[in-house]
Backbone as a chain_set.jsonl record, in Angstrom:
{"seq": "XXXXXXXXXXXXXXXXXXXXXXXXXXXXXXXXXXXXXXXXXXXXXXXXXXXXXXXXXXXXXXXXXXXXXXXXXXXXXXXXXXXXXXXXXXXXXXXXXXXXXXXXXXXXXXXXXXXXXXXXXXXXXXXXXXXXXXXXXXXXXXXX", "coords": {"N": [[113.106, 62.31, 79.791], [111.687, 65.785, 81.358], [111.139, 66.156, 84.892], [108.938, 67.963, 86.303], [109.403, 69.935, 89.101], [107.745, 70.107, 91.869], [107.144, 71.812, 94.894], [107.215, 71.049, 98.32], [105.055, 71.385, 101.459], [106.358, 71.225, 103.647], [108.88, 70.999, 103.402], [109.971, 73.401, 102.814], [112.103, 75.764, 102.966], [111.664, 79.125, 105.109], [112.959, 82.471, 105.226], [113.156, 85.366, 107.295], [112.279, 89.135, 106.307], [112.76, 92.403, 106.481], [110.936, 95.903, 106.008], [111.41, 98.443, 104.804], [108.704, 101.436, 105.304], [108.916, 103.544, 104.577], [108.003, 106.656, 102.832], [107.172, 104.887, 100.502], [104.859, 104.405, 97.769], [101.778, 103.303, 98.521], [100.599, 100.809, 96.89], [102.761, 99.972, 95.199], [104.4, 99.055, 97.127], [102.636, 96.907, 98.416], [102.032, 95.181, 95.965], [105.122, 94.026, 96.289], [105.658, 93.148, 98.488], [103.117, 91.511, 98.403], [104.168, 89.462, 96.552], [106.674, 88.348, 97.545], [105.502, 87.283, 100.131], [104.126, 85.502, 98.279], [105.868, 83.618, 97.44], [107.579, 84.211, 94.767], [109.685, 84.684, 94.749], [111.525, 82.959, 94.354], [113.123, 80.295, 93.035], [111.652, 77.94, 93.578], [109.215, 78.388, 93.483], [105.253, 77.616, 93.656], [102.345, 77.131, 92.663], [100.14, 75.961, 94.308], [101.299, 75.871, 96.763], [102.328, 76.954, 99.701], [104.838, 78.34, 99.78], [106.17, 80.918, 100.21], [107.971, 83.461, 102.136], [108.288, 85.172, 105.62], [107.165, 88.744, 105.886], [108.343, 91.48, 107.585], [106.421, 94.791, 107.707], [108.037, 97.861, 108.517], [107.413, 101.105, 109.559], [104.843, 101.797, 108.494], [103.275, 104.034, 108.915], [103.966, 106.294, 107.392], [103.704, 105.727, 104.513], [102.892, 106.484, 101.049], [100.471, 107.559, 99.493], [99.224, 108.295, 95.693], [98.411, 110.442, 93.602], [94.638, 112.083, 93.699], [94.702, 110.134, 95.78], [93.882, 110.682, 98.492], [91.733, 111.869, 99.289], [89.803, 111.053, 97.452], [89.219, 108.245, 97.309], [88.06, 105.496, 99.29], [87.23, 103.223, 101.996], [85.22, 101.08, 102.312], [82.744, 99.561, 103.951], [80.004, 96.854, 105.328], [77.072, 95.662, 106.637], [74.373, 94.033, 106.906], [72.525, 94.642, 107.67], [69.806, 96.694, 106.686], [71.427, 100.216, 105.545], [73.691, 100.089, 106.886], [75.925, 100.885, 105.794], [79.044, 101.838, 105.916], [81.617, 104.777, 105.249], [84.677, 105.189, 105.192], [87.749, 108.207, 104.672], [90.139, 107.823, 103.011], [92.131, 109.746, 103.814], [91.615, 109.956, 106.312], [91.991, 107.218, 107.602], [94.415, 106.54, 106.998], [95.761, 108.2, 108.842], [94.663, 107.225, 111.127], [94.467, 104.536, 111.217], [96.932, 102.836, 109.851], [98.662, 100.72, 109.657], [96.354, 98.954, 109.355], [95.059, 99.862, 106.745], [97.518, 99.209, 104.467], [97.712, 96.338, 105.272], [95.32, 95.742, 104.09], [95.39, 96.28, 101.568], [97.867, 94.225, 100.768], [96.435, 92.209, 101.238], [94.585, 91.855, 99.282], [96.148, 91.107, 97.267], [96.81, 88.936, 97.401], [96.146, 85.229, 96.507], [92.529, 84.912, 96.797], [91.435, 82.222, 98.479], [91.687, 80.192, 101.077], [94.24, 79.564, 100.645], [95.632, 81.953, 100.336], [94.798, 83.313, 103.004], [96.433, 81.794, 104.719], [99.013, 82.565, 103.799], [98.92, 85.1, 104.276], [98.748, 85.368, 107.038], [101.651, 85.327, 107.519], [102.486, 87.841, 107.534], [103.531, 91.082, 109.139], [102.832, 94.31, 110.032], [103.484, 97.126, 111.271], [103.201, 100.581, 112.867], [105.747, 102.393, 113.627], [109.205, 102.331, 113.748], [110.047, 100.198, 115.133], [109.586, 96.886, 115.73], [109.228, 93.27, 117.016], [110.51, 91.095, 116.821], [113.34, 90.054, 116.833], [114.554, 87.827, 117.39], [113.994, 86.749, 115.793], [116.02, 87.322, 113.578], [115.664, 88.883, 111.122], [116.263, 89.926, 107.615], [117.383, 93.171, 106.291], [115.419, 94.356, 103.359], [115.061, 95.449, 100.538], [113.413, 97.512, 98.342], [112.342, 98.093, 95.404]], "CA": [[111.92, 63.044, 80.156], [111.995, 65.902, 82.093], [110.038, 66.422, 85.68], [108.434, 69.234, 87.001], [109.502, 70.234, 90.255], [106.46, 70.16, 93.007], [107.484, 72.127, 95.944], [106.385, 70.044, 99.633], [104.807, 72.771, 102.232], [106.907, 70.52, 104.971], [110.429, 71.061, 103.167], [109.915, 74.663, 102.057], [112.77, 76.971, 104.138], [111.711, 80.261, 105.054], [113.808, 82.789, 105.876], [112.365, 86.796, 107.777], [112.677, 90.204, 105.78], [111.905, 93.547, 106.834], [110.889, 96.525, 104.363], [110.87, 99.765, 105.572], [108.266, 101.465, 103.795], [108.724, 104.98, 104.547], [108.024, 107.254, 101.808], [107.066, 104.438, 99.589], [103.198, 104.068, 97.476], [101.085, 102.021, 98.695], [99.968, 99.736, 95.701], [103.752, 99.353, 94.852], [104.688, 98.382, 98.386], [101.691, 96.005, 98.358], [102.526, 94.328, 95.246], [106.119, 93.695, 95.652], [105.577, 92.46, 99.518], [102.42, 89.893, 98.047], [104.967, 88.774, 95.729], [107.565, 87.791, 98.528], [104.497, 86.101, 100.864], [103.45, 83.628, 98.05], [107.175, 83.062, 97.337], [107.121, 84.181, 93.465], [111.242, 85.279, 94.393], [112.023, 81.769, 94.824], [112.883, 78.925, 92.286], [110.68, 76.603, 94.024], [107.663, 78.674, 93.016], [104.802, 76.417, 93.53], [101.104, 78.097, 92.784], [99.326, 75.554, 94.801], [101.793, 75.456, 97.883], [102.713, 78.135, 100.441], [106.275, 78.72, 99.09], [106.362, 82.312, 100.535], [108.752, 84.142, 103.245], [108.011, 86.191, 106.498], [107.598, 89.829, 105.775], [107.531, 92.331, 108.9], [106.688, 95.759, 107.165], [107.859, 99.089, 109.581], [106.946, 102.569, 109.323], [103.579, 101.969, 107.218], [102.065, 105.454, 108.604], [104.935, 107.084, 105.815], [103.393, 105.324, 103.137], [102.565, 107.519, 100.499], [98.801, 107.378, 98.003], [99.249, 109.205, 95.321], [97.183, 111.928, 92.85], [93.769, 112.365, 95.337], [93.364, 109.201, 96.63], [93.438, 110.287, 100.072], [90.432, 112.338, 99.664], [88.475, 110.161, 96.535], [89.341, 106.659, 97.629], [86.94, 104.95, 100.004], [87.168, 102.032, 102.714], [83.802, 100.847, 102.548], [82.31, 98.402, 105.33], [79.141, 96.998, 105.333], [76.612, 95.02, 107.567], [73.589, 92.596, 106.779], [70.969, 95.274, 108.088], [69.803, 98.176, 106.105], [71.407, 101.569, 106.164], [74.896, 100.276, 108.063], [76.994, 101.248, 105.085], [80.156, 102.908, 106.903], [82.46, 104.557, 104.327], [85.717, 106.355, 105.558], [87.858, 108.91, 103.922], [91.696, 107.244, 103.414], [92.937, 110.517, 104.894], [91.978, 109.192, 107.853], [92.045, 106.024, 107.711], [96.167, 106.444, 107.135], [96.198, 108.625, 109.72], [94.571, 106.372, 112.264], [94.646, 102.906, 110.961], [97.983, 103.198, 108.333], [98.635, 99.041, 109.543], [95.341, 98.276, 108.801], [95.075, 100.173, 105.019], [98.726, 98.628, 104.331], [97.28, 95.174, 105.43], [94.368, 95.695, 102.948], [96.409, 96.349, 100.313], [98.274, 93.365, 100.738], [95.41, 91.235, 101.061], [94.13, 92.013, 98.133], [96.659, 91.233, 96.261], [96.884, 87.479, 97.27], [94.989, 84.501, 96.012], [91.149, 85.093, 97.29], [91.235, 81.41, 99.297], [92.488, 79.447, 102.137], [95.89, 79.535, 100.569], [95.897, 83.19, 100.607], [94.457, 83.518, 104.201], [97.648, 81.364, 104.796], [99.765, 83.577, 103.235], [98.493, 86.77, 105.058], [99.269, 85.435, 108.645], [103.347, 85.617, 107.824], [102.923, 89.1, 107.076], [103.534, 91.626, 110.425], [102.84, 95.776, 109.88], [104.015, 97.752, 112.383], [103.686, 101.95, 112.234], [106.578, 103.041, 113.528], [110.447, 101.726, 113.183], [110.098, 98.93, 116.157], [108.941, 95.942, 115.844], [109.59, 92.965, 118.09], [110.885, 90.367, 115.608], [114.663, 90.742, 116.467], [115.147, 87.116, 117.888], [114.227, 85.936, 114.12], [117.284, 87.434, 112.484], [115.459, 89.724, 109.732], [117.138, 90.57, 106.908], [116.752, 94.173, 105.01], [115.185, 94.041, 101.798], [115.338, 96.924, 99.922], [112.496, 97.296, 97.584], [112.363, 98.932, 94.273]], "C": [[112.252, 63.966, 81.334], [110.872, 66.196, 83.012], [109.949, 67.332, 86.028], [108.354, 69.177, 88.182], [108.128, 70.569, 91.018], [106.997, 70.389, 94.369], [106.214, 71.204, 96.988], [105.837, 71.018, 100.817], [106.075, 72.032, 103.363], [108.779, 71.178, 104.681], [110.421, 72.556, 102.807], [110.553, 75.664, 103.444], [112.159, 78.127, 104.064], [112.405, 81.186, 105.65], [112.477, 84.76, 106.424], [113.106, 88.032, 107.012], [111.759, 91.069, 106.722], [111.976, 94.777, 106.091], [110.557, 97.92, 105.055], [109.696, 100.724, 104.513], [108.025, 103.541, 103.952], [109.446, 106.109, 103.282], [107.677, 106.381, 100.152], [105.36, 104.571, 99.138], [103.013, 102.769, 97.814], [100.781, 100.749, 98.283], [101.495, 99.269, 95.332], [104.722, 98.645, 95.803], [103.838, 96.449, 98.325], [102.121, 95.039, 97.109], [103.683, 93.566, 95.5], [106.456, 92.726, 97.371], [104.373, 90.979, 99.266], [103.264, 89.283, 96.902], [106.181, 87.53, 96.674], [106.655, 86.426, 99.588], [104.194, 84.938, 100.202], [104.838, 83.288, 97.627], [107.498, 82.823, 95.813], [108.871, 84.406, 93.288], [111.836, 84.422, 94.33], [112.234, 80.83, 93.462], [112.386, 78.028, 92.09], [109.504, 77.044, 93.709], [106.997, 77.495, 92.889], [103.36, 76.834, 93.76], [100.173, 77.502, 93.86], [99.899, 75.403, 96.403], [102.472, 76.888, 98.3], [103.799, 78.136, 100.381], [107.095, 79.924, 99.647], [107.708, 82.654, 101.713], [108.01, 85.317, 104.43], [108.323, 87.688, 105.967], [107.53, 91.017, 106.772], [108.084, 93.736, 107.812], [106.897, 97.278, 108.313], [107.777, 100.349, 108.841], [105.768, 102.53, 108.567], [102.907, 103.209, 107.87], [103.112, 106.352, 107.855], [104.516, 106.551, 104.784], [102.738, 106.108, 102.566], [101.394, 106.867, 99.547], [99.179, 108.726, 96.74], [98.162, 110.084, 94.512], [95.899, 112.354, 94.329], [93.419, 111.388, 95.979], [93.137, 109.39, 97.941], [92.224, 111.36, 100.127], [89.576, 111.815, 98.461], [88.732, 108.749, 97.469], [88.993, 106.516, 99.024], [87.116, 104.167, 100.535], [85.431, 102.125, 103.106], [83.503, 99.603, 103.808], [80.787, 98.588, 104.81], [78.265, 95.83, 105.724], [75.188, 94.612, 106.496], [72.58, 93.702, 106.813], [71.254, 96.583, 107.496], [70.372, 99.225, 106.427], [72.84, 101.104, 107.019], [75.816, 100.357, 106.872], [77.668, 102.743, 105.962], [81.762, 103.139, 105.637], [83.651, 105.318, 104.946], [86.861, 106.893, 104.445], [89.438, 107.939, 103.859], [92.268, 108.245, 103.918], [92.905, 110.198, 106.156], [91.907, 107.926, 108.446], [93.889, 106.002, 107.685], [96.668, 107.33, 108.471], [95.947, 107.974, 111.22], [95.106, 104.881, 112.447], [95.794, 102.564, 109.677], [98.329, 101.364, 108.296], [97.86, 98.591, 109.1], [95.464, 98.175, 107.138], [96.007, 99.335, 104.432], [98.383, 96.686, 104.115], [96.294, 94.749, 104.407], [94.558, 95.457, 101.89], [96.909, 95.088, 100.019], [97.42, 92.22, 100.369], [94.818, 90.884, 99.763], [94.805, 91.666, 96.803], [97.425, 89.614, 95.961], [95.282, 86.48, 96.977], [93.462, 84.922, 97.077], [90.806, 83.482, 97.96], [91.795, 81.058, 100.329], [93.865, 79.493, 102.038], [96.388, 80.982, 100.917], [95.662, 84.059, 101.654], [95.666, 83.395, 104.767], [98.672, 82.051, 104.196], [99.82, 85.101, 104.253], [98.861, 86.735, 106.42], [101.08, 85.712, 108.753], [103.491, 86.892, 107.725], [102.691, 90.431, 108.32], [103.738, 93.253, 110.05], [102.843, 96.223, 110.628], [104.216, 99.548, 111.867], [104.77, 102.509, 112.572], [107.917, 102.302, 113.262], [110.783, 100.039, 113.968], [109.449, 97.738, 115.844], [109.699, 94.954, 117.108], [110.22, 91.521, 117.701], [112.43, 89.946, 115.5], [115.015, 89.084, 116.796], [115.106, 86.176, 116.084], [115.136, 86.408, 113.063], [116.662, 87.859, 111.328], [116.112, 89.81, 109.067], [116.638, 91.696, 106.491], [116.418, 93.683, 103.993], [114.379, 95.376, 101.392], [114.486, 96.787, 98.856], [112.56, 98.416, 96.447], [111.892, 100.121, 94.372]], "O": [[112.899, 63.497, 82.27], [109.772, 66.465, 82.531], [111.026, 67.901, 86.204], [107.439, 68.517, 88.676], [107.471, 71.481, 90.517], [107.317, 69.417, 95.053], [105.059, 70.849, 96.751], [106.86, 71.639, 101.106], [106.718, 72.952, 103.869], [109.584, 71.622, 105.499], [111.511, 72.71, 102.256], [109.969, 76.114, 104.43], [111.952, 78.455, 102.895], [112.631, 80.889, 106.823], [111.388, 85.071, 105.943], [114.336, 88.066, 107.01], [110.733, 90.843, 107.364], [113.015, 94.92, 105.446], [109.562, 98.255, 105.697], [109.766, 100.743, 103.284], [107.224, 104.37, 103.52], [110.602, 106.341, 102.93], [107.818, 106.882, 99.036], [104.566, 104.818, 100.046], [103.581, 101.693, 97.629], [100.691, 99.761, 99.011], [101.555, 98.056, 95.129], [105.612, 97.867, 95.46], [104.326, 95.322, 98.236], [102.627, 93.98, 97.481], [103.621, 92.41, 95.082], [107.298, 91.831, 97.44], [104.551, 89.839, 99.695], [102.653, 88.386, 96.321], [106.39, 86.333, 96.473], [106.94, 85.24, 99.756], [104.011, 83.824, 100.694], [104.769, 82.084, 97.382], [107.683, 81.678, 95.399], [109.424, 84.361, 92.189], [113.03, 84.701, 94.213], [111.193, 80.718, 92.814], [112.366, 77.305, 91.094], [108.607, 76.207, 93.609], [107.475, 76.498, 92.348], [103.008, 76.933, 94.935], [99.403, 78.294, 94.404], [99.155, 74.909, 97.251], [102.988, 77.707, 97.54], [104.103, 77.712, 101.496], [108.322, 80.006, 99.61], [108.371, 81.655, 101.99], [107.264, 86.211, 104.029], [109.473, 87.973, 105.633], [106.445, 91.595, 106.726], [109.189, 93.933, 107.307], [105.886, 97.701, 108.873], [108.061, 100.509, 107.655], [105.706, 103.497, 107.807], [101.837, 103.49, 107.33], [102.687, 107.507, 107.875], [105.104, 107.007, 103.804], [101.866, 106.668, 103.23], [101.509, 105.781, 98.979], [99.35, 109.908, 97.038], [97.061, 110.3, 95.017], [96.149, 112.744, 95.469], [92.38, 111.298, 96.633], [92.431, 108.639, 98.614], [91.823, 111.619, 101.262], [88.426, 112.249, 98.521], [88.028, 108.612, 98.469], [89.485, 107.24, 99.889], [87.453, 103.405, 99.628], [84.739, 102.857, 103.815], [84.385, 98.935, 104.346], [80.279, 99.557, 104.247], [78.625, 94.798, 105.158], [75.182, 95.004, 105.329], [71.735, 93.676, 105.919], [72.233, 97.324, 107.581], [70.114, 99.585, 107.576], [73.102, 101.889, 107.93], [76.776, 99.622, 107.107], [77.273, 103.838, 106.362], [82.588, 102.3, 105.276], [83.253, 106.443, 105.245], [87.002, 106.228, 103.418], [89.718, 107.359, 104.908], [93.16, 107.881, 104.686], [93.833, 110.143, 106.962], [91.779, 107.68, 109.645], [94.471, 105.315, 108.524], [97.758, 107.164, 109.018], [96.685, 108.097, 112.198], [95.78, 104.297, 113.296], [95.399, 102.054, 108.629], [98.288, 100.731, 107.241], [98.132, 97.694, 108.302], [95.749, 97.215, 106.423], [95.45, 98.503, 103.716], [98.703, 95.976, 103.162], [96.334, 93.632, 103.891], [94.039, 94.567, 101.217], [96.475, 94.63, 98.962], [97.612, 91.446, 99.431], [94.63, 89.749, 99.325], [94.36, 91.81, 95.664], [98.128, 89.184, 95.047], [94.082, 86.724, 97.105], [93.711, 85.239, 98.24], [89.579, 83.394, 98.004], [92.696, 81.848, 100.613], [94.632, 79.476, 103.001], [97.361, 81.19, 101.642], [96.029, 85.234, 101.627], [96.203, 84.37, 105.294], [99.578, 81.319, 104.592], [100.719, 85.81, 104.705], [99.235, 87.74, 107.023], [101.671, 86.156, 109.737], [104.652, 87.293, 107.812], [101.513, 90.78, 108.399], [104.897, 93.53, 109.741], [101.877, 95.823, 111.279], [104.956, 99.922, 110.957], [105.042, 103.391, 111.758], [107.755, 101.469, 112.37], [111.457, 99.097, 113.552], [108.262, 98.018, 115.675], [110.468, 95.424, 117.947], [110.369, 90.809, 118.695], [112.885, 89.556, 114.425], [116.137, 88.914, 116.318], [115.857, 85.381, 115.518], [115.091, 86.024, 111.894], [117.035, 87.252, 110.325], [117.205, 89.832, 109.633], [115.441, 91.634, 106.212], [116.94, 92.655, 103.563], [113.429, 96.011, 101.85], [114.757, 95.771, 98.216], [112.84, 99.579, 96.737], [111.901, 100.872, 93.397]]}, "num_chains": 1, "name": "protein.A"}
């Protein structure tokens, strides 16, 4: 008979990448970094257990949207009391907040619970080439 491996959150190594993402799209950045967080690159894959790796992403104000989304596509917000719908344009939302959008992205693209909250804290966006990350021995990782 054979058993099915059940990764342990306690025994699960992780090691730190960093992804430069200048000049890359957004949505294909985002995918291929929530792939690495829940740890889908791994053998130990384990849907119910945080399996994942540290990802610190630099340069996210080079990330590229493509056809119009930076003047159709919408960051909506919106409050409890009538009338506080706040929508902004992504042109400037990449131009002010490019960590944030980047972060969004990401988010979105892990499980919708507690596991995927957990997931989202290993993940560090930074806009320009610096981060501060150097005593954890990053590796490159070169993304499609």
């Amino acid at each position: 008979m054979i058993k099915t491996f059940m990764a342990k959150a306690e025994a699960v190594e992780r090691k730190w990448y960093v992804v430069d993402a200048s000049g890359m799209v957004l949505g294909r950045l985002a995918t291929q970094v929530a792939s690495i967080l829940r740890g889908k690159n791994k053998p130990t894959f384990t849907p119910h257990v945080d399996t994942g790796d540290y990802v610190i992403v630099i340069n996210c104000d080079k990330v590229v949207l493509t056809g119009n989304k930076l003047e159709d596509k919408l960051y909506v917000r919106r409050s409890p009391r009538p009338g506080h719908l706040k929508q902004v344009q992504y042109r400037k939302l990449m131009a002010e907040r490019s960590d944030f959008a980047v972060m969004k992205a990401v988010k979105g693209m892990l499980p919708h619970n507690s596991l995927g909250r957990k997931m989202l804290t290993k993940l560090r966006v930074y806009k320009g080439a610096e981060h501060k990350h150097e005593a954890q021995c990053p590796e490159v990782l070169v993304l499609k």
